[in-house]
N, C-alpha and C positions, 0 to 999 in steps of 0.2 A: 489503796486501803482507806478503809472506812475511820470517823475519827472514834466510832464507838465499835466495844466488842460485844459478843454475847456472850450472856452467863448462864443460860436457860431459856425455858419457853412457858407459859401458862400452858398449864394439865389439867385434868381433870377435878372439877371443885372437889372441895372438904367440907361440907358440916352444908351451915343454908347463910352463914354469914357474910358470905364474899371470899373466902378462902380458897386458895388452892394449892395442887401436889406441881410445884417446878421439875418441868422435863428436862433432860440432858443439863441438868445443874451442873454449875461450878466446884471445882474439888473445896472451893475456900470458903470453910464456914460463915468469915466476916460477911460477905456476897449478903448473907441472908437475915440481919439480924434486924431488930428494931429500932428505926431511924434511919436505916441504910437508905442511900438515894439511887434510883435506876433509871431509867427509860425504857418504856413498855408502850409496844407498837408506837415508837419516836414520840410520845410524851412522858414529859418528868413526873418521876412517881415518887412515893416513900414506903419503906412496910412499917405496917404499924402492928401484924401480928406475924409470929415467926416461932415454930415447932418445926418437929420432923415428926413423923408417921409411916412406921414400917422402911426405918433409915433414909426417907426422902425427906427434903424440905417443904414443909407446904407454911404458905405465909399470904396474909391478907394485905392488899393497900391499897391507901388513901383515892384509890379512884378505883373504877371498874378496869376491868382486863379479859380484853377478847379472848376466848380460848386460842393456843397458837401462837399466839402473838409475841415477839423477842423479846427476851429481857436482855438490856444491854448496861454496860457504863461506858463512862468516858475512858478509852484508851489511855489519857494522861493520868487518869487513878489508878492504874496496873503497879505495882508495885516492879523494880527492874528484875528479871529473869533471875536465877546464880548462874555463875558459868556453869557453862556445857549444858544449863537447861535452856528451854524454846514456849515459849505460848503456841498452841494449836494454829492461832492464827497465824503466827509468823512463818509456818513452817507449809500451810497449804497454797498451793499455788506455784511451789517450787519444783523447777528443774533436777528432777536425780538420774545422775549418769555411774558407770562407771569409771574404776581406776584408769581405765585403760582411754577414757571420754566419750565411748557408745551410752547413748542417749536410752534411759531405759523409761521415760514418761516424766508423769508430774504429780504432786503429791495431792490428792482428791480430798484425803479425811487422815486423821489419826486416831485409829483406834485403841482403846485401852485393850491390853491382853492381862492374863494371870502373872507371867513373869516380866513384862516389859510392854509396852506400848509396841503398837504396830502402825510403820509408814505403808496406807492403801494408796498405791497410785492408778493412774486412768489407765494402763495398760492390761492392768488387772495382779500385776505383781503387788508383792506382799512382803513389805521389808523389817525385818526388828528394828527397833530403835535401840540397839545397844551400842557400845563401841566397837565390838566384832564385826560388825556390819558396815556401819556407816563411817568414813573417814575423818569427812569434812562438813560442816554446816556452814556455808557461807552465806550470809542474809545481806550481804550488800552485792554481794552478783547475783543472787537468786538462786543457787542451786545447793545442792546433795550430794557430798562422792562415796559412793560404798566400795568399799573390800570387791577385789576379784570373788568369785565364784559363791554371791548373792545375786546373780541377775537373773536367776531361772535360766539358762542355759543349758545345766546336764536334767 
């Protein structure tokens, strides 16, 4: 693991000031405010201007910023999880098997859905993040246990 995460990415400008619209943003407003510190394409940044536009964030800072380019912080600014929540990162890269221990792949992405989040694994299954699904989250072994008869089997 990286010791920085990503919050976003540079989008598409805003106006002709140096602004622009943040891709795949952060759910957490703070992320975006005036003063906030980042790292943008691995150097330290600040914003020094911060709106939304059409419910996105777009914000300007104190340096230039390649279109694409990550916006990240330090991992040790993360605030700690609550229980039975997960950060995106902690949870991609992980082992999900089932109850029974047949290995059903590894988690690629987490997609937000309308009722729940969805765990995308490389198998190409497609798991709810609820607790009807998923058993177990263990982050110090690495893996996922879900409920019998979520593995796409029938």
């Amino acid at each position: 693991m990286t010791d920085r995460v990503s919050v976003g990415r540079v989008g598409r400008p805003h106006g002709i000031a140096g602004a622009f619209f943040v891709e795949d943003a952060s759910d957490d407003p703070k992320r975006f405010r005036v003063g906030a510190s980042l790292h943008v394409a691995g150097e330290a940044a600040k914003i020094v201007e911060s709106k939304r536009s059409g419910g996105r964030p777009v914000v300007r800072l104190d340096r230039e910023a390649p279109r694409g380019a990550e916006l990240e912080v330090d991992r040790a600014a993360l605030p700690p999880p609550k229980p039975g929540e997960y950060y995106v990162f902690q949870l991609v890269g992980l082992d999900v098997e089932s109850a029974d221990g047949t290995r059903l792949g590894e988690v690629t992405t987490v997609e937000p859905g309308v009722a729940n989040d969805v765990l995308e694994l490389d198998s190409g299954l497609l798991l709810p993040l609820v607790e009807a699904c998923v058993r177990e989250v263990d982050l110090e072994a690495r893996r996922i246990v879900v409920e019998p008869g979520f593995d796409g089997a029938d």
